[in-house]
C-alpha positions in Angstrom: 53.4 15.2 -21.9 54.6 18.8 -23.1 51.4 20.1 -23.1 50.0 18.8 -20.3 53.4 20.1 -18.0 52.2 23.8 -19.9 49.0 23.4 -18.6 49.9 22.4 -14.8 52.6 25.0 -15.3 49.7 27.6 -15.4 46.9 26.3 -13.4 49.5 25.8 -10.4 49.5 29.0 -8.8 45.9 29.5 -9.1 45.3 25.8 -7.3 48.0 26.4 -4.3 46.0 29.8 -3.3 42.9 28.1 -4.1 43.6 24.5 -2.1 46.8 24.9 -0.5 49.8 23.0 -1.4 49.4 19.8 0.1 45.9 18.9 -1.4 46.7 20.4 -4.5 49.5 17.6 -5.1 46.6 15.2 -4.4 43.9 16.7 -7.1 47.4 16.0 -9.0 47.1 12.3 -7.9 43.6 12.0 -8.8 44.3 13.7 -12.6 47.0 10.7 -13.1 45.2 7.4 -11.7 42.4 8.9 -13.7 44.6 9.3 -16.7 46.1 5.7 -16.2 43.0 4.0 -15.7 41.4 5.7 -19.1 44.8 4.8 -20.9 44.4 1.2 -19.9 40.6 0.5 -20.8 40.7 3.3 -24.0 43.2 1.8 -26.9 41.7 4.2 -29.6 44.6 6.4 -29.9 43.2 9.9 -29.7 41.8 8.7 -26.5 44.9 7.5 -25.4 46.6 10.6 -26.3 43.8 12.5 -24.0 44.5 9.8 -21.5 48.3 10.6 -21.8 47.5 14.3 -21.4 45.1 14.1 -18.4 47.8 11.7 -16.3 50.7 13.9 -17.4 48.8 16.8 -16.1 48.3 14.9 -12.9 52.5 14.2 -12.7 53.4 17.8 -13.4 51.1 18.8 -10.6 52.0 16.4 -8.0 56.0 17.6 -9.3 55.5 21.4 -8.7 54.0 21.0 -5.1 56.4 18.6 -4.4 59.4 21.0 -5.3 57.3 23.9 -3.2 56.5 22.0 -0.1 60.1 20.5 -0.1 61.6 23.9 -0.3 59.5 25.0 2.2 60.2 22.3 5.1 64.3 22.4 4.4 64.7 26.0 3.6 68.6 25.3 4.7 69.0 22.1 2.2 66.0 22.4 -0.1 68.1 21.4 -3.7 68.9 17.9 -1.2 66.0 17.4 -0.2 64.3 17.9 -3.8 67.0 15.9 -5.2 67.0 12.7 -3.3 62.7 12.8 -3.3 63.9 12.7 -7.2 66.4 9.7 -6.7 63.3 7.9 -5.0 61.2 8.3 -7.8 64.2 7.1 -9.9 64.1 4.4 -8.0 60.4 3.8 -9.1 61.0 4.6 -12.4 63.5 1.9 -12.7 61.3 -0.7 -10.9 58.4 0.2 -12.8 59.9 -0.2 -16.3 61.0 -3.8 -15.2 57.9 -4.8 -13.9 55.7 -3.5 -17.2 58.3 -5.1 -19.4 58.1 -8.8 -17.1 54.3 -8.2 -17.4 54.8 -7.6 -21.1 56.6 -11.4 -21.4 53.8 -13.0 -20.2 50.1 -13.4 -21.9 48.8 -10.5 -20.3 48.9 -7.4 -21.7 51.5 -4.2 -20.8 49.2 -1.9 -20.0 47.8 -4.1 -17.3 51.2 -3.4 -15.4 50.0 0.3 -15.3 47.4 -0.3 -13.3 49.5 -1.0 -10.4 49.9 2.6 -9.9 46.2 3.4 -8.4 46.3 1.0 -5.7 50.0 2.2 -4.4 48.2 5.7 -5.0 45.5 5.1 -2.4 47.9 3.3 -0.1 50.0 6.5 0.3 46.9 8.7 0.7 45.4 6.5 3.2 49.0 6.6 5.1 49.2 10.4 4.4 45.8 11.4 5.5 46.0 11.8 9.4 49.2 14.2 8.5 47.3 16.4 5.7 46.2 19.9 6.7 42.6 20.5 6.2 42.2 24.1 7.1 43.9 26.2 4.2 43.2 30.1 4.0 44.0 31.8 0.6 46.1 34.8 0.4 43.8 37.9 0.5 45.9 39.0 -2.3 45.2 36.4 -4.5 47.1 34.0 -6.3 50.8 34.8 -7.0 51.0 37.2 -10.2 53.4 39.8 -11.7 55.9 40.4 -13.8 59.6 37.8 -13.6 62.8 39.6 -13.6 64.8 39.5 -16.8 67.6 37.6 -14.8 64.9 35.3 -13.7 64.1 34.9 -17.5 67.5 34.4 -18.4 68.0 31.2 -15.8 64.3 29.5 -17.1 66.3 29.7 -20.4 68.8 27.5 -19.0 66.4 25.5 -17.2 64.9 24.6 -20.8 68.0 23.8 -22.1 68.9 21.4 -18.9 65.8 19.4 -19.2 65.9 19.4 -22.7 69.0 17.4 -22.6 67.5 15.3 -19.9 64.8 14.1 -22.3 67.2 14.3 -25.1 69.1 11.6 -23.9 66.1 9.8 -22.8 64.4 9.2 -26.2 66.6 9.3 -28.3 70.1 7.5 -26.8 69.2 3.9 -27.1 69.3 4.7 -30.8 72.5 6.5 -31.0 74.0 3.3 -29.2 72.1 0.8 -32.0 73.6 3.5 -34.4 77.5 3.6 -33.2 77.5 0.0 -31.2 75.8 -1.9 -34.0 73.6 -3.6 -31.5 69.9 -5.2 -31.6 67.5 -2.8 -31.0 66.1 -5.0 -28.0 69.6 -4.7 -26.2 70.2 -0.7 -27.5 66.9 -0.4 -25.5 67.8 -1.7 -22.3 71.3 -0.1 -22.2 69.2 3.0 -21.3 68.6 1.4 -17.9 72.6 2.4 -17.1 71.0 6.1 -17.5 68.3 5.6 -15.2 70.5 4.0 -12.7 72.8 6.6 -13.3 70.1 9.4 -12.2 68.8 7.2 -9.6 72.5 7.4 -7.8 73.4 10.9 -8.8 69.7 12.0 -7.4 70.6 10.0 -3.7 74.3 10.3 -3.1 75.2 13.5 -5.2 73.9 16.3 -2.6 76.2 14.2 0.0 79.1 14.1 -2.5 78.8 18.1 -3.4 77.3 19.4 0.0 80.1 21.7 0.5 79.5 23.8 -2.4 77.2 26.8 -3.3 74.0 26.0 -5.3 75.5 27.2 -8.4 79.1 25.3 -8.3 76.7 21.9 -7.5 74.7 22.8 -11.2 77.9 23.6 -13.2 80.1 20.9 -11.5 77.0 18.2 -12.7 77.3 19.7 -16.2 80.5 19.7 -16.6 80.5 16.0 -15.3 77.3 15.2 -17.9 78.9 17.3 -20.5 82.8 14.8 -20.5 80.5 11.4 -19.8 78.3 12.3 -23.2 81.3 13.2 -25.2 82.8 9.9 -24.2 79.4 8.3 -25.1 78.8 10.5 -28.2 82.4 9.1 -29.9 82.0 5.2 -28.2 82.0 2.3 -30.4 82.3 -0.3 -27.9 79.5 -1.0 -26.0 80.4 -1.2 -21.8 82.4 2.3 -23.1 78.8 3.1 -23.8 76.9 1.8 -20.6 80.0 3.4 -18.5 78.9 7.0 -20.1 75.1 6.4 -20.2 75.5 5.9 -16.3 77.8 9.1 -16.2 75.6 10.9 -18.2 72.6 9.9 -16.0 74.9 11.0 -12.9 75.2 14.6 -14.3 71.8 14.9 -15.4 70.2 13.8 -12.1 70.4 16.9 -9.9 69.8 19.6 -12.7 66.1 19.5 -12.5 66.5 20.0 -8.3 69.2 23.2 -8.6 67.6 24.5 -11.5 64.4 24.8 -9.9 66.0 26.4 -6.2 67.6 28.7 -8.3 64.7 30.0 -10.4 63.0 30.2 -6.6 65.5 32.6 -5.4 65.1 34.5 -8.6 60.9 34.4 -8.1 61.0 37.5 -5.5 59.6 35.3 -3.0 57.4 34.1 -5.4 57.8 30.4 -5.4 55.0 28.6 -6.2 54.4 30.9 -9.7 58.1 30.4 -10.0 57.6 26.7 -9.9 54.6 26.8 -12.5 57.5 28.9 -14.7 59.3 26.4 -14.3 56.6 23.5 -15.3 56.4 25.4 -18.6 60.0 25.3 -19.6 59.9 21.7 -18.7 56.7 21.3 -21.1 58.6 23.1 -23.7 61.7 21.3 -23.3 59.9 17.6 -23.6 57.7 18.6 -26.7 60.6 20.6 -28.8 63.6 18.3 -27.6 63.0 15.1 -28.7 61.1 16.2 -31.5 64.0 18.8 -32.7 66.5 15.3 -32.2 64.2 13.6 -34.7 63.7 15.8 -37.3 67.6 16.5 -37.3 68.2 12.7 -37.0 66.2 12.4 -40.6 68.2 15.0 -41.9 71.9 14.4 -40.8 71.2 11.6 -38.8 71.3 10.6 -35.4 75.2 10.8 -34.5 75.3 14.6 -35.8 72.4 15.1 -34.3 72.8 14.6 -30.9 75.7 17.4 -31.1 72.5 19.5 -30.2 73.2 17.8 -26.7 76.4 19.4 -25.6 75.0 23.2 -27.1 72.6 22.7 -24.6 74.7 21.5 -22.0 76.5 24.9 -22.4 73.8 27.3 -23.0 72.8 25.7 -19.4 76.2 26.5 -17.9 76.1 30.1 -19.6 73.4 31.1 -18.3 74.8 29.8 -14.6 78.0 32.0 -15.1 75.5 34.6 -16.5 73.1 34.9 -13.5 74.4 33.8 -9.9 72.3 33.1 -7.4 73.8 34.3 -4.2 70.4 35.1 -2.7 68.7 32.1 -3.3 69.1 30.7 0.0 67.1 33.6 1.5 64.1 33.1 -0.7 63.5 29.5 -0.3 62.4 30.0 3.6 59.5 31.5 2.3 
């Protein structure tokens, strides 16, 4: 899935000049039924782990044009509008996960329940297709290209470390609770839902709750929020403690990815949709090294000490806010 976010994070400018936006996020939809379909029929693993690759290619595409064309149509609330189209596919994250896992119960096998996803795929093409803009010119000057400021740099550092703590949390949480609760890993498992219920609301109701403040108060007020409700969680021995702070920590996690990305937009020079394939390589980055960095320092110091590499993060991410404002951001996203 890191890779494959790398790769869309570099092909994307060159397929928004190429295709335009809006049929570029449905090559992206093609890529991942494609994917699904080969991870479903193909167990061997290495072609699973291409199938993997291909439909996570698919996903970061359909992601970066979402975050474009969003931030295009609601230039005056693009973070709100990115945010709760997030919360929706929260919603379909946490629907999906119950249906594979009721699918799972039965005789048939959980890989069957993936399949689901290329008939809902075609549905929303054929809806979408009357409303799809066939005529696309490209730029005469080619795709977007040149050099990122360094405060641009500086803010896709804290966008690594943001995600990083998203992902984090999401493989590697369940075990802290097993570790500090004592619980079976079946139930440690599904506590995680309180985080993906968490992000679902935080992702909806969050840009109504903070509309009154400037992009950058929103990002540090959700850190600060995720940053208290994972302390809580990190020391917890009891285990609604736990489910309280897992749905806290989902809260303050759930608008990062949004603000994070509007604010490396109004650092792009009216650059977005490179800025946004930037941005679709700190992500990759951030879901190879994170979890992978929590496991190897789980083996070594284990798991409670290691997720202390979750609240460095949260502040790196909050430095580099304090660091590099974005008082201009607004302008750039009309563009």
């Amino acid at each position: 899935m890191g890779i494959a976010a790398i790769l869309a994070g570099f092909v994307n400018p060159h397929l928004t000049h190429r295709f335009g936006r809006q049929i570029t996020s449905w090559i992206g939809f093609a890529f991942f039924c494609f994917g699904v379909l080969m991870f479903v029929v193909c167990p061997p693993v290495l072609l699973t782990l291409l199938a993997t690759l291909i439909g996570g290619f698919g996903v970061s595409t359909i992601i970066n044009t979402m975050v474009t064309q969003l931030s295009h149509h609601f230039p005056n609330d693009a973070s709100d509008a990115v945010s709760q189209a997030s919360g929706i596919s929260s919603g379909g994250y946490i629907i999906g996960t119950l249906s594979v896992g009721a699918i799972a119960s039965t005789s048939l096998s959980w890989r069957l329940g993936l399949l689901s996803v290329i008939p809902l795929s075609l549905l929303l093409y054929f809806y979408a297709r009357p409303h799809i803009s066939k005529e696309h010119v490209p730029h005469e000057d080619g795709p977007e290209r040149g050099a990122m400021s360094l405060k641009f740099w500086i803010a896709w550092i804290g966008f690594i470390a943001c995600i990083s703590t998203e992902f984090g949390t999401t493989f590697w949480a369940a075990a802290l609770v097993q570790d500090r609760v004592r619980s079976t890993p079946a139930i440690s498992t599904l506590s995680m839902l309180a985080f993906g219920i968490g992000m679902a609301m935080g992702r909806w109701y969050g840009p109504h709750v903070l509309r009154r403040f400037s992009l950058d108060s929103q990002l540090k007020t959700v850190l600060v929020f995720q940053f208290c409700g994972f302390g809580i969680f990190w020391s917890s021995h009891i285990m609604w403690v736990s489910l309280i702070t897992l749905l806290m920590v989902g809260i303050g996690v759930s608008m990062q990815f949004a603000l994070n990305s509007m604010r490396l937009i109004g650092l792009s020079g009216g650059r977005p949709d490179l800025a946004i394939g930037r941005s679709s390589l700190a992500a990759g980055i951030a879901i190879a090294a994170s979890p992978f960095l929590l496991g190897v320092f789980g083996d070594q110091f284990g798991i409670s000490r290691a997720y202390l590499m979750v609240p460095v993060l949260i502040l790196i991410g909050l430095g580099t806010i304090i660091t590099i404002p974005t008082h201009s951001a607004d302008k750039e996203l009309s563009r």
